[in-house]
N, C-alpha and C positions, 0 to 999 in steps of 0.2 A: 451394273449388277451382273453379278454370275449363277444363274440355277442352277441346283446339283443334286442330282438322283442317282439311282442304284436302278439299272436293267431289270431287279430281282425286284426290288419296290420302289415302286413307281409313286406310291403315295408317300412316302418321307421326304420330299423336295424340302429345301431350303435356298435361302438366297445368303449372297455376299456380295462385300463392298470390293468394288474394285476401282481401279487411276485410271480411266482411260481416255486416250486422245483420237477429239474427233477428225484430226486432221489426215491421220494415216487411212481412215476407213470408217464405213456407216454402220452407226449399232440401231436396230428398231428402237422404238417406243414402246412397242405393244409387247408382250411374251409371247403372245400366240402367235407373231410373226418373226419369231427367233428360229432356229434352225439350232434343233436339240442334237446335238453330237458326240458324240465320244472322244471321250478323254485318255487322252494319252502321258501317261505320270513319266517323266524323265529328271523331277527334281536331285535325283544324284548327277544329274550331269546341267554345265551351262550355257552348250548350245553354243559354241562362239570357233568351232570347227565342224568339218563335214566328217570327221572322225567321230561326234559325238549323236553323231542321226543313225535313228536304230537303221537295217537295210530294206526293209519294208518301208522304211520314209512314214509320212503323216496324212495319207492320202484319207482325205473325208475326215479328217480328225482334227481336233483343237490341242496341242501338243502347251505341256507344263513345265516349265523348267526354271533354274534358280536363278538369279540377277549375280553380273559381277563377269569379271574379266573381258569383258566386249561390251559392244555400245548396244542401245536397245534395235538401231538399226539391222546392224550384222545378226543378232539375233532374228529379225522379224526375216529379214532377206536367206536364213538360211532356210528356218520353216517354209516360209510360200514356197521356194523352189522343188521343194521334197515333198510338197500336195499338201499344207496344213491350212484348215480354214480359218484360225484364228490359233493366239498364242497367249498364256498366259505365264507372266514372271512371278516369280514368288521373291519376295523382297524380305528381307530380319530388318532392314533399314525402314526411315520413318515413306511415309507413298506419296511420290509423285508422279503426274501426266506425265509418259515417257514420252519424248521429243529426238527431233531431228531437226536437219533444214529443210527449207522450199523443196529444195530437188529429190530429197530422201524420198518424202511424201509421194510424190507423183509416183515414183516407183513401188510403192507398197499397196496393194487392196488387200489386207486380212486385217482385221480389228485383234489390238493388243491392248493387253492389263496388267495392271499390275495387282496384286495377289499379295496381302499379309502371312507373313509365314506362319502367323496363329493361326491363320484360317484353314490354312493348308493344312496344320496338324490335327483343327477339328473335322474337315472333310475328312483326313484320312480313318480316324476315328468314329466318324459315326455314318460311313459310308462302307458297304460292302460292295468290291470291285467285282463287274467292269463298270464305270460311271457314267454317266453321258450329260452333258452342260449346254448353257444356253445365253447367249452373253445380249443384253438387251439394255439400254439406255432410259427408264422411266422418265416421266416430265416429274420435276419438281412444284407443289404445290403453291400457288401462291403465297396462302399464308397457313400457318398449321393453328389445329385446336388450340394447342397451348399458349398462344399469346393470347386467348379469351383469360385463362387463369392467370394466366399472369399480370395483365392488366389489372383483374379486378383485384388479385390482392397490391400490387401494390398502390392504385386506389385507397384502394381500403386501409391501407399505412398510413399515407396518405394524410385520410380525412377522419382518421382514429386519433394520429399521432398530434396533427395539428389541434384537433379539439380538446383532447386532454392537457397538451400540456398550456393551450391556453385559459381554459377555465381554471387548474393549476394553479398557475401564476397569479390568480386574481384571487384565487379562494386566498392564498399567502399573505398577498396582501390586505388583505380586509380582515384576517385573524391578527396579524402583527398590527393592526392598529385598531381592531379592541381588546387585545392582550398586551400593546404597551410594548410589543417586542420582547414580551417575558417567557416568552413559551418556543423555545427551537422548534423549526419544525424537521421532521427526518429529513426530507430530502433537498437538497441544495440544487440550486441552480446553479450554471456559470455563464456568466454574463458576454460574448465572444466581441474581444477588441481586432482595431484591424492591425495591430502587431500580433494576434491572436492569428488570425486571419493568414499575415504575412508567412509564420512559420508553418501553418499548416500547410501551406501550398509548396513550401519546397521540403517539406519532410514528404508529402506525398510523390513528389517528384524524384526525390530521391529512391524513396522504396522502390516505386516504381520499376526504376534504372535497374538498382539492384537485385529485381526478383529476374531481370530479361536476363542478368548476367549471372546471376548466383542461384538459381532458380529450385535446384535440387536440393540445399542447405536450407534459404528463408523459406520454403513453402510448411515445416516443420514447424518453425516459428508462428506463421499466421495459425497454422491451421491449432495451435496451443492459445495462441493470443483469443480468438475465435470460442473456442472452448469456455474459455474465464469468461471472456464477455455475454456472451448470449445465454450464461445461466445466470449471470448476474440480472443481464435486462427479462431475463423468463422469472425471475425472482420478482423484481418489481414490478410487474405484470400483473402477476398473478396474486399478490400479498393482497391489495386492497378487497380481494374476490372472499381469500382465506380469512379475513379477518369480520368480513358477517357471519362468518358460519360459526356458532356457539359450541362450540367441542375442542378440548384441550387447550382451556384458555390459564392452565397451569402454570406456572413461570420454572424455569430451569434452577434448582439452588447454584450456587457461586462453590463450584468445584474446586477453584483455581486454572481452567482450564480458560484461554485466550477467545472461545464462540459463549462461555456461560458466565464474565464478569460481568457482562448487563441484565444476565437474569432475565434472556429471552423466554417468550411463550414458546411449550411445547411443539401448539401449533406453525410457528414460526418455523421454527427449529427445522421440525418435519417435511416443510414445504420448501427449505435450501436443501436438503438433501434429497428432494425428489427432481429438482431444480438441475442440480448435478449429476443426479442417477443420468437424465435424460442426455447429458452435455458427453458423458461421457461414452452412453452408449452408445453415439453418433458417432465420435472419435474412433470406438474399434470397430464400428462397422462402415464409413462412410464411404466406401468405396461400395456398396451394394448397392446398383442401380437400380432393382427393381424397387425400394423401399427408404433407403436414406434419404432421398432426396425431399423426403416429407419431413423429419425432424431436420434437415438444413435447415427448408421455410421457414418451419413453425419458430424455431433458435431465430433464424435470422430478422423475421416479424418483428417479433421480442426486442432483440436487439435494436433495431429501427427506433420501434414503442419508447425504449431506456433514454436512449439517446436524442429524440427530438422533445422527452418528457425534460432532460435535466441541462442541454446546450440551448441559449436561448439568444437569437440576435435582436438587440433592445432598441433599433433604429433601424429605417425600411434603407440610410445612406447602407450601414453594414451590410443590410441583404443585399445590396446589388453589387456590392465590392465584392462580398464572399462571389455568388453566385457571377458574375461576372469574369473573376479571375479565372474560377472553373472550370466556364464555360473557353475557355483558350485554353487552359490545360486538357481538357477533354480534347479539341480537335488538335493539337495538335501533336499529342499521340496517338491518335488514331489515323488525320491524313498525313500529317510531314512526317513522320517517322519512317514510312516506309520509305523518303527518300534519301533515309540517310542510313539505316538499317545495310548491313552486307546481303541479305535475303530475300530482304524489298518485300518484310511483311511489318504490319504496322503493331509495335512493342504494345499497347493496349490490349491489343486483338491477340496476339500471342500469350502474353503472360496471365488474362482473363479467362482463356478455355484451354490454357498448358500447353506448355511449346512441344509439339511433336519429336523434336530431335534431341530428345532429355531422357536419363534412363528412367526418371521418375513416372511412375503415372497418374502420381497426386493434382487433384486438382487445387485449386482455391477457394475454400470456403464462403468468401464476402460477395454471394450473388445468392440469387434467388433463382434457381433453374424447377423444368419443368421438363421431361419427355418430353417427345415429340408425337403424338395421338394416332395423326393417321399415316398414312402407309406412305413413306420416305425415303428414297436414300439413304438423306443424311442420316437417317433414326440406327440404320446398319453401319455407317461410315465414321467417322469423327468428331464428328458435330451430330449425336443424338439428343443434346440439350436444349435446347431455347435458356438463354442468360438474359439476367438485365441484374446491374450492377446495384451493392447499397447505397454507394453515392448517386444513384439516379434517381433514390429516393428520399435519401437525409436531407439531400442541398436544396431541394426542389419545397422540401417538408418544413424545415425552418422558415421558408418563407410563410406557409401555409399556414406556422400557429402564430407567426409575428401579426398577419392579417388578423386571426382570432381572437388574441390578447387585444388588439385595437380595436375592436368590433363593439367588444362588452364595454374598453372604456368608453367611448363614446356613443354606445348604444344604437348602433344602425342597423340590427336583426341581422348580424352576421354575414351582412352582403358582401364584405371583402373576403370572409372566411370562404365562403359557398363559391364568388367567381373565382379563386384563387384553384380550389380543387379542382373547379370544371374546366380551366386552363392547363391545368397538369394532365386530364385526364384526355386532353385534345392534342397535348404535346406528343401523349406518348403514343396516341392511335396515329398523329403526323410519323414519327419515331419508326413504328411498325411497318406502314405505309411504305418509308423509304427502304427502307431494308429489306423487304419485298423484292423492289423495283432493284435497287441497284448488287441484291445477293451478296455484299457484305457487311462485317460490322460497322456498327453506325454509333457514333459519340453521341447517348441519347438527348445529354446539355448542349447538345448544338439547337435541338426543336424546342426543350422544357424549357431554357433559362429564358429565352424572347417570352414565349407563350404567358407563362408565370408574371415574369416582369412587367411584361406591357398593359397587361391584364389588370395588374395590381395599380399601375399609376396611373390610368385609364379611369378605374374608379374613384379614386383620390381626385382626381380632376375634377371628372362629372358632380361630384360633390361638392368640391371649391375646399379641399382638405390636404392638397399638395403638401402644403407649408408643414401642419402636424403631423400627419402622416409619412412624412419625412428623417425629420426630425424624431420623433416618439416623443411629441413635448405631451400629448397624454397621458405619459408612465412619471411626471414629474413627482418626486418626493414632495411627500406631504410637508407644510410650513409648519416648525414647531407652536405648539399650545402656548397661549397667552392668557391665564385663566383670571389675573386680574392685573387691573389698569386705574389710573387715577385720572380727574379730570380736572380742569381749573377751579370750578364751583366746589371742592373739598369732598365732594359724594363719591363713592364706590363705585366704579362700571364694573358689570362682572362681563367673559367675552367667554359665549359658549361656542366652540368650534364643533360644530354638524357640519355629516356630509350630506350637503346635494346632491340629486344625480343630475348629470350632466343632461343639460336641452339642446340640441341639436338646431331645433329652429329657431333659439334665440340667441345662436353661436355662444354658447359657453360650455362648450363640449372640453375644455381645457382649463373649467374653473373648478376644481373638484372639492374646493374649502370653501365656504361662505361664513362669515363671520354672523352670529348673532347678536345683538346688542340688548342688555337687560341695563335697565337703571333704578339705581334705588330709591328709594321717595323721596320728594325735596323735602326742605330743611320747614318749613311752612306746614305741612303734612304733617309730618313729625310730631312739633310745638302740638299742636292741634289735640291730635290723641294720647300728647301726655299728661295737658290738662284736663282732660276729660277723665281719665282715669286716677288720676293722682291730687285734683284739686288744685295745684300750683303750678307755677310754671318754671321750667329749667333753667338754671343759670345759662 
């Protein structure tokens, strides 16, 4: 970090991010043991001849100058000799630790930076010279506020998402079969095969590839695809909420217009275009950090909400195929890529929080970020966000309502639902934990996919529920109605199909049809009450 004041006011300090290497020389920790100096501006010149040193030299001064034509060495080596106690670069290019070799080092003691040329331009701007600076090294925090929020929402996705769209699925099923399958319902499921499965994993792969290399064209694309999605999933979020509230339950007449041949409710209506007011005004402003990054979330939620409400893995083999695949695609864009990368940084971690050496300065939409709270570096430098990806929360989620949908049918008080979340919610404090410790990013499916998984067949175990649980033979279609039957004796059986609910203690957690048997009165019975009433008796 760089302090920078004005001789004239002393109260307008400010700080800045600066690249710098601890190997040429020692920067404090503390401020109050920096050594506040005077700034010497030479950014019209770049320092890389003794032709370019004012003749008064840098004596007691931290000397400024531009990057380029010479090595950072020759620069740092022409400062110290001319009295400067530290040197700052000003760079237009993307900021790295300026470096030398072993031997450079030994010979240098002045601590050098590197200096964004924006920054440069706003020091000059909101600093009246003469300046005086203070170059200091704070500890970085363990862990910042913001992985509290962030945790708890996507938790909260989480154990939202998995609950709706399992109670969902069963409300569906239990209308379709007391309406006979006569009544659509609005929202459709899709059912996820593992040829489903198969292409998703290398369309993701491929995007991937192609955002690290095309990066300034697709980020255009996401961040439109992004737009359509998360007012779609803010639409079906919020519909079930707009449709208690008794006001503009009007229907739209049939215009001829492609949004009114179904002769939607007013209030529908109203509520897709507040839907996309929102989508939109993220779109022209989503580059305001102090405030977008609240409708990202709230879009992004939504989106989450949409999508673990309508993709549904219908077998616990699927969830571990998806989530198993993943979890290898996750690590190894994040650790092997760096080895094969020309950069030697890991294509994940680059195309996640926007490659520095791009002219773009768009980011990617498909995270949940968060500031950074308290007083950081990073919060000044490149990284002022805390991310965690929507894939850290969809893949992990589908498991979570697969648990839920099987809970109800087999009626176990949701205990797969409930351990499923609180493994998710221990993966991702594992997740946080390590990213702490080791200071870079971290493929969150390397902690959630085990946690989740183990979790989930742990219980199935302990139960003695492997086999269904497995399998999903609990989601088995219902056997068609038999409503009448004959039997040898010539009498009528009528066959009342009721459903049971499934007992758990007397394993028939997997019988969810039980046949009733009604029989008509024998032929004896019969005779009986028609001489009685009629005086004779029947041929």
């Amino acid at each position: 970090m760089v302090r920078v004041l004005s001789e004239k006011e002393h109260e307008n300090a400010k700080d800045y991010c600066i690249q710098f290497n601890s190997y040429w020389a020692y920067l404090p920790h503390d401020l109050n043991k920096a050594a506040l100096l005077e700034l010497q501006d030479l950014t019209s010149s770049v320092l890389c001849a003794a032709s370019d040193v004012p003749p008064q030299g840098f004596t007691n001064q931290i000397a400024m100058v531009l990057r380029g034509n010479c090595t950072f060495y020759e620069k740092v080596r022409l400062a110290q000799i001319n009295g400067a106690k530290g040197l700052l670069i000003v760079s237009r290019e993307s900021l790295v630790p300026p470096g030398g070799n072993g031997s450079q080092y030994e010979e240098i003691d002045i601590p050098v930076g590197l200096l964004s040329y924006d920054d440069m331009l706003d020091i000059s701007k909101s600093f009246v010279k003469p300046l005086r600076v203070a170059l200091y090294a704070p500890h970085e925090p363990f862990l910042d506020y913001n992985m509290v929020v962030i945790f708890v929402m996507a938790v909260s996705t989480v154990a939202i998402g998995g609950y709706w769209a399992g109670s969902k699925d069963i409300n569906k099923r239990y209308m379709k079969n007391k309406h006979d399958g006569a009544e659509k319902q609005d929202d459709e499921t899709v059912d996820v095969t593992p040829i489903m499965i198969c292409i998703f994993v290398v369309m993701c792969c491929s995007m991937l590839v192609l955002l690290y290399y095309f990066y300034n064209q697709l980020v255009y694309v996401i961040i439109g695809i992004f737009c359509l999605a998360s007012s779609i999933g803010l639409y079906s979020c919020l519909s079930p909420f707009v449709k208690r509230i008794p006001f503009c339950e009007c229907r739209v007449p049939d215009m001829g217009l492609p949004c009114c041949h179904k002769q939607p409710q007013v209030r529908m209506l109203l509520l897709a275009l507040f839907c996309v007011s929102i989508s939109v005004v993220w779109g022209i402003f989503r580059n305001e950090d102090k405030w977008a990054w609240v409708l990202q979330d709230a879009l992004g939620i939504a989106f989450c909400l949409y999508m673990l409400k309508t993709i549904r893995l219908p077998t616990f083999k699927a969830c571990t195929l998806l989530l198993v695949v993943l979890f290898v695609y996750d690590v190894f864009f994040v650790f092997i890529t760096p080895f094969i990368t020309r950069s030697g940084e890991s294509i994940m971690v680059e195309v996640a929080a926007g490659p520095s050496d791009f002219s773009t300065n768009e980011k990617l939409p498909m995270v949940l970020k968060v500031p950074r709270l308290n007083s950081s570096p990073l919060a000044l430098c490149d990284r002022p966000f805390s991310l965690l990806g929507f894939g850290d929360v969809l893949i992990p989620g589908m498991l979570v309502a697969y648990c839920h949908r099987f809970d109800i049918q087999v009626q176990t008080s949701r205990i797969y639902f409930v351990a499923c979340t609180i493994a998710y919610g221990v993966g991702l404090l594992v997740t946080f934990v390590a990213l702490a410790l080791m200071q870079t990013g971290q493929p969150a499916l390397l902690y959630l996919v085990p946690c989740t998984l183990l979790t989930s067949i742990c219980v199935a175990w302990w139960r003695h529920e492997v086999g269904m649980f497995w399998s999903g033979s609990g989601f088995a279609e219902e056997p068609p109605l038999q409503p009448v039957a004959s039997v040898p004796d010539g009498s009528v059986q009528q066959l009342d199909q009721t459903l049971v609910p499934p007992d758990p203690e007397n394993n028939l957690s997997n019988t969810l049809l039980q046949p009733v048997q009604t029989t008509s009165p024998s032929t004896a019975e019969t005779c009986e009450s028609f001489v009685a009433h009629h005086g004779t008796s029947p041929s």
